[in-house]
Biopython code that builds the backbone (N, CA, C, O; Angstrom):
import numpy as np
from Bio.PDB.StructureBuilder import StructureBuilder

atoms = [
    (1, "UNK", "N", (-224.163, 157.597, 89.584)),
    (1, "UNK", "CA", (-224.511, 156.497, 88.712)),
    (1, "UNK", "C", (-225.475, 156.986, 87.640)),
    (1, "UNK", "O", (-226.364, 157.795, 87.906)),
    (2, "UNK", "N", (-225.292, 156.498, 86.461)),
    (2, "UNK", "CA", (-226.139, 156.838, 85.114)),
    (2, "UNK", "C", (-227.309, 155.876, 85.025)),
    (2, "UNK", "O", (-227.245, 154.708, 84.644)),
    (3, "UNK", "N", (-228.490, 156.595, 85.469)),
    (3, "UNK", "CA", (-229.425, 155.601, 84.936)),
    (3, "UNK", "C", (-230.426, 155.213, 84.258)),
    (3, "UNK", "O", (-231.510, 155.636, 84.661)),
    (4, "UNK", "N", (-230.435, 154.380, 83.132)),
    (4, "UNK", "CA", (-231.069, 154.484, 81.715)),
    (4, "UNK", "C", (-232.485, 154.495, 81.966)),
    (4, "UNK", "O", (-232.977, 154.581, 83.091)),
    (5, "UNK", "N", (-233.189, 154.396, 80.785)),
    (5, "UNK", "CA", (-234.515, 154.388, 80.576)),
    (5, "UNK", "C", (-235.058, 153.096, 80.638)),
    (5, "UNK", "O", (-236.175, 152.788, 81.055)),
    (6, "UNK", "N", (-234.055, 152.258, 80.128)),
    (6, "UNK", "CA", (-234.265, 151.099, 80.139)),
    (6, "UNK", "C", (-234.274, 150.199, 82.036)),
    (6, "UNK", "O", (-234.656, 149.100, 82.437)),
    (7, "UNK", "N", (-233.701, 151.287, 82.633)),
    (7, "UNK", "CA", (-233.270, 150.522, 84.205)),
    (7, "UNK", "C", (-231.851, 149.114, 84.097)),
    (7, "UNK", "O", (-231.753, 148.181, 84.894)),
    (8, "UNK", "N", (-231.005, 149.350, 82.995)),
    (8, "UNK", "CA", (-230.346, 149.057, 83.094)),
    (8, "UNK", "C", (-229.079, 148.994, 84.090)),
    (8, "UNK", "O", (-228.786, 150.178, 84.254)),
    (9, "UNK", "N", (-228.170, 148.193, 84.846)),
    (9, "UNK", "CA", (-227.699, 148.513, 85.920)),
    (9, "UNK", "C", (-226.681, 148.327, 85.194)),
    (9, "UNK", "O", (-226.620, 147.788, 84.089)),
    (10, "UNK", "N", (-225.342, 149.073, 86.232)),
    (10, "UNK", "CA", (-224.049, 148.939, 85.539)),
    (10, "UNK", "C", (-223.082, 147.714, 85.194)),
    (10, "UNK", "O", (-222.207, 147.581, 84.338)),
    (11, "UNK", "N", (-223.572, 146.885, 86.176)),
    (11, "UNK", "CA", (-222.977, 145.597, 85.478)),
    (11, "UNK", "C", (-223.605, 144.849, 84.444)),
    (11, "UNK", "O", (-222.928, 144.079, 83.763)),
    (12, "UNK", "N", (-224.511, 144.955, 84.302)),
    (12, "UNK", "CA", (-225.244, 144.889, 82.893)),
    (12, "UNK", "C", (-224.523, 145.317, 81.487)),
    (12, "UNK", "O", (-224.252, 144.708, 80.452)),
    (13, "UNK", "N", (-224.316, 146.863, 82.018)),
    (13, "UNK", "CA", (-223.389, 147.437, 80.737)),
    (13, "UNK", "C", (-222.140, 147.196, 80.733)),
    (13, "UNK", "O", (-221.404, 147.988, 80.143)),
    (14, "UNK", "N", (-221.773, 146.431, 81.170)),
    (14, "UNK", "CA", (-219.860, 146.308, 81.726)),
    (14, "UNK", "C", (-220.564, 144.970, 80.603)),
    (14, "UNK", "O", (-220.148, 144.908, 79.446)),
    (15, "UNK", "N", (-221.529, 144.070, 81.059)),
    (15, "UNK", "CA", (-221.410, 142.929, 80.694)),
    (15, "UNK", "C", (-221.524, 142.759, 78.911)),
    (15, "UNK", "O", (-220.777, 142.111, 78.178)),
    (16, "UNK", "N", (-222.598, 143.494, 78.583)),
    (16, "UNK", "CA", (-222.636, 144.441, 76.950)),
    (16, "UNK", "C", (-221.849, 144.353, 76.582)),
    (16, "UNK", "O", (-221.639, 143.503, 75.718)),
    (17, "UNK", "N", (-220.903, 145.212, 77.035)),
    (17, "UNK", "CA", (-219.581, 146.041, 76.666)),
    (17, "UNK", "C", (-218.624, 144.591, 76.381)),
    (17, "UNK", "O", (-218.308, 144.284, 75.232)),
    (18, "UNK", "N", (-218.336, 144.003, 77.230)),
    (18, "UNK", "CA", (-217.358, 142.437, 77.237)),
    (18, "UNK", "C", (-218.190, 141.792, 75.964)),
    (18, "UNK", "O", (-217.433, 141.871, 74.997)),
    (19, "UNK", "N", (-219.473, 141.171, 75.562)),
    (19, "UNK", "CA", (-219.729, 140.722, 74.907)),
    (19, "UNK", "C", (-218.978, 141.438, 73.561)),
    (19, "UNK", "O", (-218.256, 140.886, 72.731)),
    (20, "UNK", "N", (-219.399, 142.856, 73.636)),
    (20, "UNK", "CA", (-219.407, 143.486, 71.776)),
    (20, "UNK", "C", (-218.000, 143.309, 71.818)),
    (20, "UNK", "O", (-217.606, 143.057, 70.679)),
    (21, "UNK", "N", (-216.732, 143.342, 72.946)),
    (21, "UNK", "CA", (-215.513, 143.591, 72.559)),
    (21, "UNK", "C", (-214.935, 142.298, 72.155)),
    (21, "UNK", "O", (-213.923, 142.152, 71.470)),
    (22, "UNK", "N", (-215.858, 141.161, 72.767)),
    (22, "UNK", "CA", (-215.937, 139.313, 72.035)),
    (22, "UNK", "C", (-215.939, 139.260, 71.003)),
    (22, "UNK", "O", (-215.073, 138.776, 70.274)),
    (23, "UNK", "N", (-217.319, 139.949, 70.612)),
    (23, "UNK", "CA", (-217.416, 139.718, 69.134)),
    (23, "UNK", "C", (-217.114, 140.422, 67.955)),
    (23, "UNK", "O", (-217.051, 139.882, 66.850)),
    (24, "UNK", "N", (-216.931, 141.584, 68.163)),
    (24, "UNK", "CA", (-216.603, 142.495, 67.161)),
    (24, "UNK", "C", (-214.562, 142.775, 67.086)),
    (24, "UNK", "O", (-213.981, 143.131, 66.061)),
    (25, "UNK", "N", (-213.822, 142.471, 68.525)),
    (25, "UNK", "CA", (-212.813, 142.841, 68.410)),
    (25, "UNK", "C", (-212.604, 144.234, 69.148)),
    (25, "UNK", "O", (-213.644, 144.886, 69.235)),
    (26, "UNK", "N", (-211.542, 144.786, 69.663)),
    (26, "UNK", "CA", (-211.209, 145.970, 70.654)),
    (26, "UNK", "C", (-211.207, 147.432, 69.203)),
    (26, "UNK", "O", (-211.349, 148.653, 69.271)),
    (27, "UNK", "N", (-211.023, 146.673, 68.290)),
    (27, "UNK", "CA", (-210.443, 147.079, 66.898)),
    (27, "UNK", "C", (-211.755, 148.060, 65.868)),
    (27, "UNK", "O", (-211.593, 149.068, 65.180)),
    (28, "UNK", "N", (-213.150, 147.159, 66.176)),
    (28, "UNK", "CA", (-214.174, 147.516, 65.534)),
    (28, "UNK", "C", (-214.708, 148.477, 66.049)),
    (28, "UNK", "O", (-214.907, 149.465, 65.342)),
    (29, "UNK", "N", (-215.132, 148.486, 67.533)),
    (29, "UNK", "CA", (-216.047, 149.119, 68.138)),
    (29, "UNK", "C", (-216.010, 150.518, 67.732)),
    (29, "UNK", "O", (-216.961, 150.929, 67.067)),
    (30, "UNK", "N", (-214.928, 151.424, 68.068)),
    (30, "UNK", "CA", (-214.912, 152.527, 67.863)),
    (30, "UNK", "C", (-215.650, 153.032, 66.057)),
    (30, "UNK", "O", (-216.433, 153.945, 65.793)),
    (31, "UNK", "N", (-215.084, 152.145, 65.248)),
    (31, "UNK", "CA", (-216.319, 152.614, 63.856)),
    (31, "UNK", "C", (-217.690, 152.316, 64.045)),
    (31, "UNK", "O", (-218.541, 152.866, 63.347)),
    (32, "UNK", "N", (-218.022, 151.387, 65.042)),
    (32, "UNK", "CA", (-219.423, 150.570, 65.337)),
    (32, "UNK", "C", (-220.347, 152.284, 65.857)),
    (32, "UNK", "O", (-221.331, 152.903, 65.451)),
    (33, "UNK", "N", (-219.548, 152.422, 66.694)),
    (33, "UNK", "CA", (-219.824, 153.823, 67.590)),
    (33, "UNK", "C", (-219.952, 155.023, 66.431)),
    (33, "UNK", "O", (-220.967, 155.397, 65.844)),
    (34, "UNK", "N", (-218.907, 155.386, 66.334)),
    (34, "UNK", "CA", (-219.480, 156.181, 64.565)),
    (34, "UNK", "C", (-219.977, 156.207, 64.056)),
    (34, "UNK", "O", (-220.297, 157.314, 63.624)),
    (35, "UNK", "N", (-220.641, 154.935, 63.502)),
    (35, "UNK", "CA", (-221.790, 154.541, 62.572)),
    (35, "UNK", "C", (-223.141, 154.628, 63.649)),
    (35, "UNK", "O", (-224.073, 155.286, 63.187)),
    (36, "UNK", "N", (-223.237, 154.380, 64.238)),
    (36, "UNK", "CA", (-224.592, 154.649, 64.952)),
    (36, "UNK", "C", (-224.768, 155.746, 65.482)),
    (36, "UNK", "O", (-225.924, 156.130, 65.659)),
    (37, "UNK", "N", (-223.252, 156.846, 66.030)),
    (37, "UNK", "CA", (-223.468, 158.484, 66.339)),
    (37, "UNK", "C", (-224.404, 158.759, 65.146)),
    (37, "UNK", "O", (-225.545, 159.159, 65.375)),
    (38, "UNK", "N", (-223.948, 158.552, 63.799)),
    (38, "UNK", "CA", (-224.386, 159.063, 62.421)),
    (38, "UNK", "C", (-225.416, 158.712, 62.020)),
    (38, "UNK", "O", (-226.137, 159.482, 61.385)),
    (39, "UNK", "N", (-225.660, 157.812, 62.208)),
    (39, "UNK", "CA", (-226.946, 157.167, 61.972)),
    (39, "UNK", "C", (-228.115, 157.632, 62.856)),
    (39, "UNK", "O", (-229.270, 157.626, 62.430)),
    (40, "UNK", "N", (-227.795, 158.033, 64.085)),
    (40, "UNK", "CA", (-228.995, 158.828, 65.219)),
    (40, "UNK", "C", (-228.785, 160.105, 64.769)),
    (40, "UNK", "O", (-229.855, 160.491, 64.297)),
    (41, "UNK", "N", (-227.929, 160.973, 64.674)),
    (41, "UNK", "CA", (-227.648, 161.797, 63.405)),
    (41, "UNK", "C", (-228.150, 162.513, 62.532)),
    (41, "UNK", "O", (-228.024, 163.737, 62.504)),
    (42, "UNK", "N", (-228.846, 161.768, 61.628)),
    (42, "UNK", "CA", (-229.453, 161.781, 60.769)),
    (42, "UNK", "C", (-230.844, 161.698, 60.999)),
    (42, "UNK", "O", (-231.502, 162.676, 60.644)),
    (43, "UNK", "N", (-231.560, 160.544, 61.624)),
    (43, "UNK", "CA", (-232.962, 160.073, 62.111)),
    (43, "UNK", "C", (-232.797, 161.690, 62.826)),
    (43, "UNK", "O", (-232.767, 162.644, 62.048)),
    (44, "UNK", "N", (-232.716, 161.883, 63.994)),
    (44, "UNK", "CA", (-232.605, 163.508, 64.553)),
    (44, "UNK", "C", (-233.009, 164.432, 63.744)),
    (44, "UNK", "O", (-234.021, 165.041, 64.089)),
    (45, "UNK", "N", (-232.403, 164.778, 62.551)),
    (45, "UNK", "CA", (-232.571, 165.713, 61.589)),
    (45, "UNK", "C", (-233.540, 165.839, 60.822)),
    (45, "UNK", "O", (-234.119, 166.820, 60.357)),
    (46, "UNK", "N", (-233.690, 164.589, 60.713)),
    (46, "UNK", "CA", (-234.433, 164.408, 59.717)),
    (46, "UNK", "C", (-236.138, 164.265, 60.469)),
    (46, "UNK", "O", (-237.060, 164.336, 59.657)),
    (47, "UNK", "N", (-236.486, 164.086, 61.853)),
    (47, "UNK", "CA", (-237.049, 164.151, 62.368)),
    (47, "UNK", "C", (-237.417, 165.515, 62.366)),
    (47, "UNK", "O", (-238.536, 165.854, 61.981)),
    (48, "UNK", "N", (-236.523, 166.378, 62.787)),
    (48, "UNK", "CA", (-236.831, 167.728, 63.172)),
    (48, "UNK", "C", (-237.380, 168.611, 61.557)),
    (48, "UNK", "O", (-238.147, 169.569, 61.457)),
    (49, "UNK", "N", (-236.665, 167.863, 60.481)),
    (49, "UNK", "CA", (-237.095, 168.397, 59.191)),
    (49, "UNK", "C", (-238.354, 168.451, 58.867)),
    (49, "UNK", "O", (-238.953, 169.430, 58.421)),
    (50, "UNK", "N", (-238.995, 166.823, 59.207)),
    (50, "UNK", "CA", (-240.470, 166.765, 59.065)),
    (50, "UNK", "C", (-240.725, 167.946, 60.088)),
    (50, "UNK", "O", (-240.834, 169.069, 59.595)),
    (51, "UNK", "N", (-240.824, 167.819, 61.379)),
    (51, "UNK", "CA", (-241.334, 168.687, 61.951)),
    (51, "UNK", "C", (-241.650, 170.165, 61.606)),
    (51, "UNK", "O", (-242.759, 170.688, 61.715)),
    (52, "UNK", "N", (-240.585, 170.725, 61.201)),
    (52, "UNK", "CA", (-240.544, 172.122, 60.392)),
    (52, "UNK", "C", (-241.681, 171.930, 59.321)),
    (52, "UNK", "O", (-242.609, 172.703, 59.085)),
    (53, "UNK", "N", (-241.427, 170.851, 58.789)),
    (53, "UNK", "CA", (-242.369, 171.267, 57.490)),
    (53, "UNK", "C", (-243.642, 171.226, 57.431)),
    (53, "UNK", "O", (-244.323, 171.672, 56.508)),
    (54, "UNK", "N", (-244.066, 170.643, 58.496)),
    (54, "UNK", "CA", (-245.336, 170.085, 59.233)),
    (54, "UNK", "C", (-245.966, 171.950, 59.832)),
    (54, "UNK", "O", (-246.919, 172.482, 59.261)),
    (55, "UNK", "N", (-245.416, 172.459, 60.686)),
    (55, "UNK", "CA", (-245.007, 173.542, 61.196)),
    (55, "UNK", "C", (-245.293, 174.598, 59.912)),
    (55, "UNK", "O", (-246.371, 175.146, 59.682)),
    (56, "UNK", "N", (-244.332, 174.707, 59.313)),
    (56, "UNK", "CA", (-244.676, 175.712, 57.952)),
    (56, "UNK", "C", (-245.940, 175.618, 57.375)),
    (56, "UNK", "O", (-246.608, 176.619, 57.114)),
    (57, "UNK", "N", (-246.481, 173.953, 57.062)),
    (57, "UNK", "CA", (-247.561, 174.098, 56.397)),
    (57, "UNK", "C", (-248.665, 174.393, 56.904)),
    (57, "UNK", "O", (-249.370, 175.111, 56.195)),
    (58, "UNK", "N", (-249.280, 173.943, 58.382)),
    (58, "UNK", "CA", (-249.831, 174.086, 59.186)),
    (58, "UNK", "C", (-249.897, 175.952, 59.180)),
    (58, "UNK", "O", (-251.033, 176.426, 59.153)),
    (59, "UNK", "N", (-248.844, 176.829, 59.201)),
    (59, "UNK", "CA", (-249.069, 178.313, 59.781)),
    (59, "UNK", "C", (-249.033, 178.715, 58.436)),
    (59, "UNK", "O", (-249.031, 179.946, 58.411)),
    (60, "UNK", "N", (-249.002, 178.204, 57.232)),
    (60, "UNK", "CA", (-249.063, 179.012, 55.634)),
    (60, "UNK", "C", (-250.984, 178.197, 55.380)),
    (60, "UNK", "O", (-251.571, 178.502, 54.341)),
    (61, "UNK", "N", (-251.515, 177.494, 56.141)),
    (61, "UNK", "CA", (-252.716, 177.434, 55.339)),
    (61, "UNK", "C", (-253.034, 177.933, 56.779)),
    (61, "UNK", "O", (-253.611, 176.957, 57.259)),
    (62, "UNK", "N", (-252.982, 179.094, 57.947)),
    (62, "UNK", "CA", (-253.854, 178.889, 58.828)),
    (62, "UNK", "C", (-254.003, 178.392, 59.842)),
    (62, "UNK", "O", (-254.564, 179.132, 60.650)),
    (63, "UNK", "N", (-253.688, 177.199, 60.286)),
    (63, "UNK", "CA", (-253.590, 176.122, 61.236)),
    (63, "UNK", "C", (-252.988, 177.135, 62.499)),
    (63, "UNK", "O", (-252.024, 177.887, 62.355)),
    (64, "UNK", "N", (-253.853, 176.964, 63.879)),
    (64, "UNK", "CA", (-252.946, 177.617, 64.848)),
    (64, "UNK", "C", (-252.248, 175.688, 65.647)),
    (64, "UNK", "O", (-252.766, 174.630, 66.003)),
    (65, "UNK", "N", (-250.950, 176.239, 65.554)),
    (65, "UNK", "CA", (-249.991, 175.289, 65.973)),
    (65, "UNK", "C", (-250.006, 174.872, 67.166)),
    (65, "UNK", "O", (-249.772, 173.710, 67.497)),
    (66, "UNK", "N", (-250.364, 176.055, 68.127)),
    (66, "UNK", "CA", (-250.995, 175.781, 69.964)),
    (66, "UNK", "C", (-252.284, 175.231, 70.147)),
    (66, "UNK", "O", (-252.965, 175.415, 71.156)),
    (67, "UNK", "N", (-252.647, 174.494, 69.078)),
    (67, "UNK", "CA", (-254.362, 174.129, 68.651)),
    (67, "UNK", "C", (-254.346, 173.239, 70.026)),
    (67, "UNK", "O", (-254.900, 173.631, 71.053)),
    (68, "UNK", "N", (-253.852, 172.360, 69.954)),
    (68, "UNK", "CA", (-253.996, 171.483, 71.494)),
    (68, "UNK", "C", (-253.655, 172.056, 72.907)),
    (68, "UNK", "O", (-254.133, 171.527, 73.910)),
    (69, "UNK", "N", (-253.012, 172.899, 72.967)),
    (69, "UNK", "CA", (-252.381, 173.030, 73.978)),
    (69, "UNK", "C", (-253.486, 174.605, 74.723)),
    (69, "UNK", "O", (-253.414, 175.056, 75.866)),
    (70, "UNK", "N", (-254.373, 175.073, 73.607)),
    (70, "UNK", "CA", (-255.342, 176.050, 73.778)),
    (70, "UNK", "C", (-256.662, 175.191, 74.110)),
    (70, "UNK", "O", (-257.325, 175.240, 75.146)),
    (71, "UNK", "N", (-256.848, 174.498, 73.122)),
    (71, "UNK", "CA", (-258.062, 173.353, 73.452)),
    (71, "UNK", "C", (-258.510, 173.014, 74.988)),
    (71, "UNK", "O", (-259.411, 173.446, 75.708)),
    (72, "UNK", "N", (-257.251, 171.836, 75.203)),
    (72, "UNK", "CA", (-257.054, 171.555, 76.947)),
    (72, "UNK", "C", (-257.177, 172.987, 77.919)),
    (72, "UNK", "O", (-257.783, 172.917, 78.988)),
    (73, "UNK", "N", (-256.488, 174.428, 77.415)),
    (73, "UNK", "CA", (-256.455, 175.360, 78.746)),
    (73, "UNK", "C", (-257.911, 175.523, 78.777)),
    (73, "UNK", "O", (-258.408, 175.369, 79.893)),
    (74, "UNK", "N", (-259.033, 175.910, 77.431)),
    (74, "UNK", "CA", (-260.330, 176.386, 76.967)),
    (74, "UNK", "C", (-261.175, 175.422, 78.404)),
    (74, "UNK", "O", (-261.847, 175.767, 79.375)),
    (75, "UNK", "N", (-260.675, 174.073, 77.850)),
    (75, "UNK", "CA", (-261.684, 173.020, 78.562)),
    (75, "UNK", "C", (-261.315, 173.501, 80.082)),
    (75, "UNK", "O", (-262.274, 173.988, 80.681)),
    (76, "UNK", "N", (-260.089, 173.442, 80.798)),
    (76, "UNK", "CA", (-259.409, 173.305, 81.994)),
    (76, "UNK", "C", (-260.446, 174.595, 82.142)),
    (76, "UNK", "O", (-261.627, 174.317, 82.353)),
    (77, "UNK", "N", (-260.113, 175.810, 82.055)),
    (77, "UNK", "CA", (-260.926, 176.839, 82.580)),
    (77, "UNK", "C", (-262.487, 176.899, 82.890)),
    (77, "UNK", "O", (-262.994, 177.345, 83.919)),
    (78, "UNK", "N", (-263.258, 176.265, 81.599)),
    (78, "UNK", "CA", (-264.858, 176.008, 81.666)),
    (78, "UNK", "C", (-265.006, 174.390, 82.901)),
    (78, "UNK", "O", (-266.098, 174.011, 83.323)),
    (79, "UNK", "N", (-264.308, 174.027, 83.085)),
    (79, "UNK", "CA", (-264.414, 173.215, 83.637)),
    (79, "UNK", "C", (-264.106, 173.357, 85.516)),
    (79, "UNK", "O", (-264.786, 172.679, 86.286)),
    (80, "UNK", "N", (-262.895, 174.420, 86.092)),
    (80, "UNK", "CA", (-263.225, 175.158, 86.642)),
    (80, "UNK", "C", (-263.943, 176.236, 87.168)),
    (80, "UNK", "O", (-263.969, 176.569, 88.353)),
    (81, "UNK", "N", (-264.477, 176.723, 86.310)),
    (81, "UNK", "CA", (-265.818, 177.538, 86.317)),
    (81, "UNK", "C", (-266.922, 177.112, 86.915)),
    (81, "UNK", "O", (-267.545, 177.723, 87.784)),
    (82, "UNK", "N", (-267.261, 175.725, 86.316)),
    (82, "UNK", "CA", (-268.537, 175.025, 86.557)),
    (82, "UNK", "C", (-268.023, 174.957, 88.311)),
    (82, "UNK", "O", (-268.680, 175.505, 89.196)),
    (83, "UNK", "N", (-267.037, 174.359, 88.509)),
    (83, "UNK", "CA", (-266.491, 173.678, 89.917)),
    (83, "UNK", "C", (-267.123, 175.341, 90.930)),
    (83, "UNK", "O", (-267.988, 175.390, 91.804)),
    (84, "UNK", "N", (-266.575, 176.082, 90.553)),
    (84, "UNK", "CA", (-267.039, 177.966, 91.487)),
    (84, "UNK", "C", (-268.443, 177.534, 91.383)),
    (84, "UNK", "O", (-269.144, 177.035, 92.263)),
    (85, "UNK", "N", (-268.708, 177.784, 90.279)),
    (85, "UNK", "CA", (-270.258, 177.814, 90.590)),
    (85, "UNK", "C", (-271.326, 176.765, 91.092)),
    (85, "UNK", "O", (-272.501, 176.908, 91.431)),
    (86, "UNK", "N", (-270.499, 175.658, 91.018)),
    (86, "UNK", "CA", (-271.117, 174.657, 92.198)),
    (86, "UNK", "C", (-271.135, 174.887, 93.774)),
    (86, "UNK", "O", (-271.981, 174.895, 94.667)),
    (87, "UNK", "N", (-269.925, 175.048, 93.664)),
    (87, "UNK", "CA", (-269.418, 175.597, 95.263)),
    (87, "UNK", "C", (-270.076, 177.183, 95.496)),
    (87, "UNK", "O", (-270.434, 177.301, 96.668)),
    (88, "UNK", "N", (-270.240, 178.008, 94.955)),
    (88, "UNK", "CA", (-271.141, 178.676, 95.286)),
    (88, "UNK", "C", (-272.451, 178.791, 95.721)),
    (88, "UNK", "O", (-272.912, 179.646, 96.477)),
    (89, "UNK", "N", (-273.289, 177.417, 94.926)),
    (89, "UNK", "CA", (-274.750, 177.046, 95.211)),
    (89, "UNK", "C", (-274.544, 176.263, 96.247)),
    (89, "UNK", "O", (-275.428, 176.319, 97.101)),
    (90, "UNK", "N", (-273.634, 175.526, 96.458)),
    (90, "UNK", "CA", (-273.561, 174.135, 97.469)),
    (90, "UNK", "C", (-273.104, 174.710, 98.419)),
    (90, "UNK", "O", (-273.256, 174.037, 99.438)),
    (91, "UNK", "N", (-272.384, 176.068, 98.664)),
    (91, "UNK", "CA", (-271.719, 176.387, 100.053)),
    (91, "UNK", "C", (-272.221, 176.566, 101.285)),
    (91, "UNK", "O", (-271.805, 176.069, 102.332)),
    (92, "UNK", "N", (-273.390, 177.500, 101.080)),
    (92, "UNK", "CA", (-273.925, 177.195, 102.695)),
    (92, "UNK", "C", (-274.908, 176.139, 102.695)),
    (92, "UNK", "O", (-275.219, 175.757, 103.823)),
    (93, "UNK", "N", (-275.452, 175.594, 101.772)),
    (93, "UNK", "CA", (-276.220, 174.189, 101.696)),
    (93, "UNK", "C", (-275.041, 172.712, 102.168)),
    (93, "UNK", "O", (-275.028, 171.587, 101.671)),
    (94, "UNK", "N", (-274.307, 173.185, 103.094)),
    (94, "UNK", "CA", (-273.413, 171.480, 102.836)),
    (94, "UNK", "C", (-274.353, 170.811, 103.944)),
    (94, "UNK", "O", (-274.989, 171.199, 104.924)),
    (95, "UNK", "N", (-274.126, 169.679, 103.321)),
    (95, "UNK", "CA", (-275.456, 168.273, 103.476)),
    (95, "UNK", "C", (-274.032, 167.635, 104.540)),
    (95, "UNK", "O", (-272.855, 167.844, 104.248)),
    (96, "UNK", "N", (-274.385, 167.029, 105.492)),
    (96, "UNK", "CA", (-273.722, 166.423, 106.754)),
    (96, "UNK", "C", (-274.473, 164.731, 106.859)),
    (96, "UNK", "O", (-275.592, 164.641, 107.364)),
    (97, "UNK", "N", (-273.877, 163.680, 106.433)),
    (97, "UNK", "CA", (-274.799, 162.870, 106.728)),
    (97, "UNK", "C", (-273.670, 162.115, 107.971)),
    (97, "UNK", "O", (-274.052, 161.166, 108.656)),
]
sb = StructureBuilder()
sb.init_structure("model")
sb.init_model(0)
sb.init_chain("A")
sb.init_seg("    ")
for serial, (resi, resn, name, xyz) in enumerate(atoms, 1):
    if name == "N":
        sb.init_residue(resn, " ", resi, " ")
    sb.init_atom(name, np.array(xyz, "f"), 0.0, 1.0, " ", f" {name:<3s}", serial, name[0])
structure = sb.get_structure()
């Protein structure tokens, strides 16, 4: 079974499906379907275009592109660090209440 993002169940989409073939005709759908392949299509591309260019400009003035993803490891590590060296002072001191 296929199951959406939405948690849509399959008779749900059976039921969709009966409506659009109500209203549009057995006749339409298939261009309906075309036009919206093309249309996601495009948004896609054109998504990924910004992205590139975002990308280019960012590494032509400088910008490191892993800026976040270095940030979070920087913190994650100093932040483990502190944790050792707590547990180092606190280890044979553990308090029992």
């Amino acid at each position: 079974m296929i199951t959406l993002p939405l948690f849509i169940s399959g008779t749900e989409i059976a039921f969709i499906v009966f409506i659009l073939v109500m209203v549009f005709g057995a006749d339409k759908i298939p261009e309906i379907a075309r036009g919206l392949g093309k249309g996601m299509r495009i948004v896609k591309d054109a998504t990924n275009d910004i992205k590139t260019e975002i990308t280019k400009s960012a590494e032509k003035h400088g910008i490191d592109t892993d800026l976040p993803t270095s940030i979070s490891s920087d913190i994650k590590n100093e932040i483990d660090k502190v944790k050792d060296d707590i547990d180092e002072i606190t280890g044979p001191v553990k308090r029992k209440f």
